[in-house]
N, C-alpha and C positions, 0 to 999 in steps of 0.2 A: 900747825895752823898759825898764819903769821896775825899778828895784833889786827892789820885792817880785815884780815878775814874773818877773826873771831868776830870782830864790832860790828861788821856786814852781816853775819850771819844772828847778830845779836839783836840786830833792829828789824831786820825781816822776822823774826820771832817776835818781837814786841809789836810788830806792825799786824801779826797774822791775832797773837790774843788782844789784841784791843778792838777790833776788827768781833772776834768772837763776844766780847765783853757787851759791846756795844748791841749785837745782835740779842745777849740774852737782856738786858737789860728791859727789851720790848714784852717777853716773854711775862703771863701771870704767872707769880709762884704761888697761890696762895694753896694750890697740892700736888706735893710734892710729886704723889705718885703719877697724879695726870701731867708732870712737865715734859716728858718725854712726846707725848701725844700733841701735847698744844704747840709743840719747836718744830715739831714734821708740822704740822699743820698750816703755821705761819710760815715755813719756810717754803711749801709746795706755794703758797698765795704768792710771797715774793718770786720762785721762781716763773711764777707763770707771764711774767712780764716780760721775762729776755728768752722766752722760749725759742727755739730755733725754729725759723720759717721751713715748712717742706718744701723740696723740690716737687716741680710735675712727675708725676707717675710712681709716688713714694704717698703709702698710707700709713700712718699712726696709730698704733694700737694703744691706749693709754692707760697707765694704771691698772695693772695686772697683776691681781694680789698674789705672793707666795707666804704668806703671813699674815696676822690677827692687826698687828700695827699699823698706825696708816704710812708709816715709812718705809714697810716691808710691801712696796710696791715696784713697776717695771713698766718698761714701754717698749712694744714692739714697730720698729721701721719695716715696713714689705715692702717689695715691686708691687705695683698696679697696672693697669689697663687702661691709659688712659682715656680712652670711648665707653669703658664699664665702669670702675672706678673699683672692681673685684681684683683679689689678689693674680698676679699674672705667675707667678708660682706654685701654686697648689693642683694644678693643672699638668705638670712637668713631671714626667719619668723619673726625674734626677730630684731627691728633695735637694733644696736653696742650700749652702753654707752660711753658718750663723756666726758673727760675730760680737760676742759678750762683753760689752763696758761697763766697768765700777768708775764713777769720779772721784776726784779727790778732795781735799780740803780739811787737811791736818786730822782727820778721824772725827771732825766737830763741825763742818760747815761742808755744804755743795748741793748740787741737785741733780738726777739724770735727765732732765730736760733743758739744761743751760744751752748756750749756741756752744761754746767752746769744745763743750763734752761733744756734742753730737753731728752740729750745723754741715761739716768740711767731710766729716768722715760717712753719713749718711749719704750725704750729694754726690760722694766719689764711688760707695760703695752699694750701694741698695742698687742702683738702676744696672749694675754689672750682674746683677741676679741673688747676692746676699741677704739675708734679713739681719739686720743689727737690733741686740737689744742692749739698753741702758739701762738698769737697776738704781736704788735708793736703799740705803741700807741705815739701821738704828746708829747712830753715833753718842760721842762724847758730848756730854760728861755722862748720860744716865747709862751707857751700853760703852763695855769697857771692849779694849780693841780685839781683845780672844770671843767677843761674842760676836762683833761685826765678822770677821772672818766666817763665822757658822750661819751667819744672812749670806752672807755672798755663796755660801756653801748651797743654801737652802736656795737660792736663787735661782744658782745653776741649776740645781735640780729639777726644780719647778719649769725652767725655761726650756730643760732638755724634754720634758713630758707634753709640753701643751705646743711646743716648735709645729711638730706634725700638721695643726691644724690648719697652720698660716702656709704651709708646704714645703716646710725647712725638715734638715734631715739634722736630729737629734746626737747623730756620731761622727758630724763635722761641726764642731762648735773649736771656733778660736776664740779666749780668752783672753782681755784686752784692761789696762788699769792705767790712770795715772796717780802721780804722786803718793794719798796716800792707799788711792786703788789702787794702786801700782805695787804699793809692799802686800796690799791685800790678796791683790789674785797670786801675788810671786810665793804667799806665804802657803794657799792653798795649792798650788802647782809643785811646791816642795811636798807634800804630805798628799801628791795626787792617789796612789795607791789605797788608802784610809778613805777617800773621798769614796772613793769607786766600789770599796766594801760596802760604803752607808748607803748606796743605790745611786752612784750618779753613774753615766755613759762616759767611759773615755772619750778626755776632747784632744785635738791635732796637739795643739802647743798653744803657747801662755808668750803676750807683747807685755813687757812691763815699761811702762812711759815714766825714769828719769826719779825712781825713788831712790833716797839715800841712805834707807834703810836695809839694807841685803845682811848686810848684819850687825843685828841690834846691840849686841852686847861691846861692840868695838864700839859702835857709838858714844852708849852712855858713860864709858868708861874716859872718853875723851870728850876738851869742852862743847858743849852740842846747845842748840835752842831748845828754849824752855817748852815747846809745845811738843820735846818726846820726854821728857820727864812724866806731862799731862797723860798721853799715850803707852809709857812703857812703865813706869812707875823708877822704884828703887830696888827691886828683888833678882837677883842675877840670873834668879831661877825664870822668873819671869819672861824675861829677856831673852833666853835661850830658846823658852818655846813660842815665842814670836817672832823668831832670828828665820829669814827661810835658808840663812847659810848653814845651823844645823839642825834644821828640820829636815834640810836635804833627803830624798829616799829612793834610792836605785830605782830604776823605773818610772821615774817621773819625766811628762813630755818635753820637749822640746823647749828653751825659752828662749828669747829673743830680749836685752835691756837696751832701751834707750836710754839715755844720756846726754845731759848740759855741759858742754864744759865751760859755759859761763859762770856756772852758781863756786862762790865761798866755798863750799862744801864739799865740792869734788866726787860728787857722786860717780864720778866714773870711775873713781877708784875702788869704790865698791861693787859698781857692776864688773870693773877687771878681776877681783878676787875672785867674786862669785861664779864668774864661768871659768876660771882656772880649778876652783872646787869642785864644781858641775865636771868638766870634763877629767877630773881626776879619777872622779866615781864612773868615768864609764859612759855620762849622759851628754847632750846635746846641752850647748849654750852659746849666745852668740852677745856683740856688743857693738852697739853703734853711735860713736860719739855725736854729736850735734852744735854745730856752732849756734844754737839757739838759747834763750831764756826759758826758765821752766816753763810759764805759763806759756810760749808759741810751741815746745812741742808736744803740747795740747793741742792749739788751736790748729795749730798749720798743719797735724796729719790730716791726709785727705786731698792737699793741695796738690795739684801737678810738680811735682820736685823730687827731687834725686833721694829729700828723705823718705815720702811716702813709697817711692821706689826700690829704697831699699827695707822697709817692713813691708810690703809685698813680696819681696823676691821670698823672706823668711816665710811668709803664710802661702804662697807660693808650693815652697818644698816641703810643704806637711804634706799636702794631699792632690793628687791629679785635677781633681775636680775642679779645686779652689786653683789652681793654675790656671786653668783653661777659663776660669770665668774673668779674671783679673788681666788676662789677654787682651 
């Protein structure tokens, strides 16, 4: 990494914890144990400002507990009817394909009700017949990143049980992440096998949106922002079992990584590694550069473009149904 890349990637770190600093500083500490409660809480108040507007013929299901926490919550997007305002899928021979998004925000900040998480990809994808859900999951500092992995675990799960109701079919679920949802579902997608013992339903395959983590332990060990030291700590052992490079495990679906090749950081060189490992073992992995900045390919999937086009074609070739509705 050359000197301007280190210092660009230096100030984007400094820019992201000051950014968090500033958020907890709002925060009461006067217990400890209640900090984690009162951070989801102020943070659902703030997100509800920039929530994303629904499209016509798209209902919101909000705040669907899978957890005791108030941040171990979910939202479900449906098709509607719009002369009934009843879901226009539950009705359908064929249950809906579900598409599951984790946001991001360094493992310490975000919300699943943001525009960017949801606004572009709901408007493109609900009224094609999908149900998309958005989760919310415990974050840093009080819920360290091996435990956020077992919310988003616990998520899916929950999401694959109650889908049914809304008229989604619980064994087409695509899994969907950015940044540092993006290492989250990539990391759960490596260890899919384990998942599917604890009681989850095999989903199609796993979109990771543009993380630079594929594997941890190359990171740390080279110079990197101070917000995965916060996330990975110092333990190499650590590192390993958060790495989904080798958590890797035969039999894991399908993954699909986007990729900035604007950022310092070169995350595509990590998604290149990663599906060269992935297809060494035998499995499915694909990699789609982006001439975009992290944050638009966020925001811009969903938009009519070549890139939405091409994580379509991948979600696509999981399964007939999800082709034929994407048509």
């Amino acid at each position: 990494m050359s000197l301007r890349q280190l210092f660009t990637v230096t100030a984007l770190a400094a820019l992201t914890l000051a950014t968090a600093s500033v958020q907890a500083q709002t925060i009461p500490q006067t217990n400890p144990q209640n900090g984690g409660r009162l951070r989801a809480l102020i943070a659902q108040k703030q997100a509800a400002a920039t929530e994303a507007a629904l499209p016509t013929g798209v209902q919101r299901i909000a705040d669907v507990p899978y957890g005791q926490d108030p941040a171990q919550r979910m939202d479900f997007y449906v098709p509607t009817t719009p002369s009934t305002g009843t879901s226009s899928v539950v009705a359908s021979t064929v249950g809906a394909p579900v598409i599951f998004m984790v946001h991001g925000g360094a493992w310490r900040i975000g919300d699943k009700a943001v525009g960017r998480v949801v606004t572009e990809k709901v408007a493109r994808w609900v009224p094609k017949g999908f149900i998309f859900v958005s989760i919310n999951y415990r974050m840093l500092p009080d819920t360290p990143v091996a435990v956020q992995e077992r919310d988003v675990q616990a998520a899916l799960l929950a999401a694959q049980q109650r889908v049914s109701g809304y008229g989604g079919d619980p064994s087409r679920f695509i899994v969907m992440g950015h940044s540092a949802g993006a290492h989250l579902v990539a990391l759960m997608n490596a260890r899919a096998p384990q998942v599917l013992r604890e009681g989850a339903w095999p989903w199609l395959g796993t979109v990771s949106l543009d993380s630079a983590v594929m594997n941890v332990p190359a990171v740390m060990r080279a110079p990197h922002a101070a917000l995965y030291d916060e996330a990975f700590g110092a333990d190499p052992a650590y590192w390993v079992a958060l790495s989904p490079y080798h958590q890797w495990t035969v039999g894991a679906p399908p993954m699909q990584m986007v990729c900035s090749t604007e950022r310092a950081d070169q995350p595509c060189v990590q998604a290149e590694s990663m599906a060269l490992h992935v297809q060494s073992r035998g499995s499915r992995a694909e990699v789609v550069p982006q001439d975009l900045t992290h944050g638009e390919i966020n925001a811009q999937l969903g938009l009519d473009s070549d890139y939405t086009r091409a994580v379509e074609a991948f979600m696509g070739s999981l399964d007939p149904e999800v082709a034929r509705r994407l048509r």
